[in-house]
Structures are given as C-alpha cells and as structure tokens.
N, C-alpha and C positions, 0 to 999 in steps of 0.2 A: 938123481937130482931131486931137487925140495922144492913144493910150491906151494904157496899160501895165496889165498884171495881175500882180497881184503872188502867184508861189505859191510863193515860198520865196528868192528869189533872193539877200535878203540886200544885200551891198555894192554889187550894181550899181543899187540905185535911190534910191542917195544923190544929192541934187540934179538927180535927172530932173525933178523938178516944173519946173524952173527951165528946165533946158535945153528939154522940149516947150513951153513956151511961147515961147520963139523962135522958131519958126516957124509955132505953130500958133495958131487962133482962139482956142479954150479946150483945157485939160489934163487927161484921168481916169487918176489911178492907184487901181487898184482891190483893194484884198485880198482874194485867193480864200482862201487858205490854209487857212480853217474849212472851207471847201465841197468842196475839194480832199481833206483827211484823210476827213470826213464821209461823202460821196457817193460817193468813187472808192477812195482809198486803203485805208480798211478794208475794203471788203468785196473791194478786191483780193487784200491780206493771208489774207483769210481765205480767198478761195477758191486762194491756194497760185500768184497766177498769174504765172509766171516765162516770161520767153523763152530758149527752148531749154533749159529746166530749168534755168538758172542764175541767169540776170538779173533783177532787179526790173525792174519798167518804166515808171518814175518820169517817164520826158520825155512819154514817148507819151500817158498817161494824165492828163498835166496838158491837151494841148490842147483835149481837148471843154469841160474847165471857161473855159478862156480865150478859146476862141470864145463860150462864150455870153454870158459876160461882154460881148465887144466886141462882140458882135448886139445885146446892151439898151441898147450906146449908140448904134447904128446906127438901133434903132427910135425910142429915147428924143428924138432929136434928128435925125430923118425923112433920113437922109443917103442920098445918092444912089449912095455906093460904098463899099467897105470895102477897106484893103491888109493884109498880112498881111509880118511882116520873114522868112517862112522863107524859103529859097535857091530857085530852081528848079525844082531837080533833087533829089530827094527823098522823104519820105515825110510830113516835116511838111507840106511844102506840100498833098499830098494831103488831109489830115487836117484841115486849116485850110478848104480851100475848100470840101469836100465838107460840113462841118460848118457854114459860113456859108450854102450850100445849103440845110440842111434848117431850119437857124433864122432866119431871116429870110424870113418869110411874106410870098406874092406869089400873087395868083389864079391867075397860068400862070407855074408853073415853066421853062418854056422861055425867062423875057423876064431869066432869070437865066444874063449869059454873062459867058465867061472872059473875058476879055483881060489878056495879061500876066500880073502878077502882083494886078492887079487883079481882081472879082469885081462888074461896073455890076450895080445893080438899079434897072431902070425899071419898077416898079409904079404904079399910080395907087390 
C-alpha cells in the first residue's frame, strides 16, 4: 500500500491518488497540515527556534508529524514493514526510522530491525 502526507506541498500531489494506486493494493493521502501548524509549528515560532540562528526549520520538523501519520496506517492495517522515500544518506532518513522506532509498539524492541531502507516489524 501507498501513503502520502500531505504538509503543505501543494502542486506535487496533484493526481497522486491515481498514480499510488498503480501499484499499490489501496492509497492514503493524508492531510497533516492542521496538525503540523498546531502541534509543531506554533510553538516552534514561539519558542524563536532557528538553525544556526537564522533558519526556520520547516523540513526537519514536519517529519515526526509524517511518521506518525504513516505509523497509524502501519498499525491501522497490521503491516508487516514500513518504507520511507528519504535517500540514504542523511538526516531525514535518521529521523524517519528512529521515529517509526519509537511509534510502532512491539513487546521487544530489538525484533525492530533495519534492513535497507526498510524498517521489518515482526511483533505478534
């Protein structure tokens, strides 16, 4: 299955509905964007928090809301692995997996391993 979160992106998720289901069983696109301003962005605003004092930090801060997202359809629909499209080599990929980690509940955390770009969860 295919799932997109949607936190602002705009033009590029024109006719993705269409395109994931080409190859997928079923399709989620999901609107974060409430959740995204709500939970993350304001109180990032408020608390002034910039990288290296200049930058907002708009990418970084959207990923926890879009793993949790794709964790509710990982438990929603009992899947057996989750992929993530970051590259690599990186910091989103860090942020993706670590995050798929701590959200998708497993008695022993150890039966949660890497492979690839992959993330298997064999829980019972």
């Amino acid at each position: 299955m295919a799932c997109c979160v949607d936190v602002g992106q705009g033009k590029e998720l024109k006719g993705l509905n269409k395109k994931q289901k080409t190859g997928a069983s079923k399709s989620y696109i999901i609107d974060a964007k409430k959740n995204l301003l709500r939970i993350i962005f304001y109180p990032a605003v408020k608390a002034n928090a910039l990288y290296e004092g200049k930058y907002f930090l708009g990418t970084s801060l959207a990923r926890p809301i879009i793993a949790n997202k794709i964790a509710d359809i990982v438990k929603k629909e009992n899947a057996d692995a989750v992929c993530h499209g970051a590259t690599g080599k990186g910091n989103d990929q860090v942020r993706f997996e670590l995050a798929f980690k701590a959200l998708i509940k497993c008695k022993d955390y150890s039966s949660l391993e890497r492979v690839g770009y992959k993330i298997k969860r064999r829980c019972n």
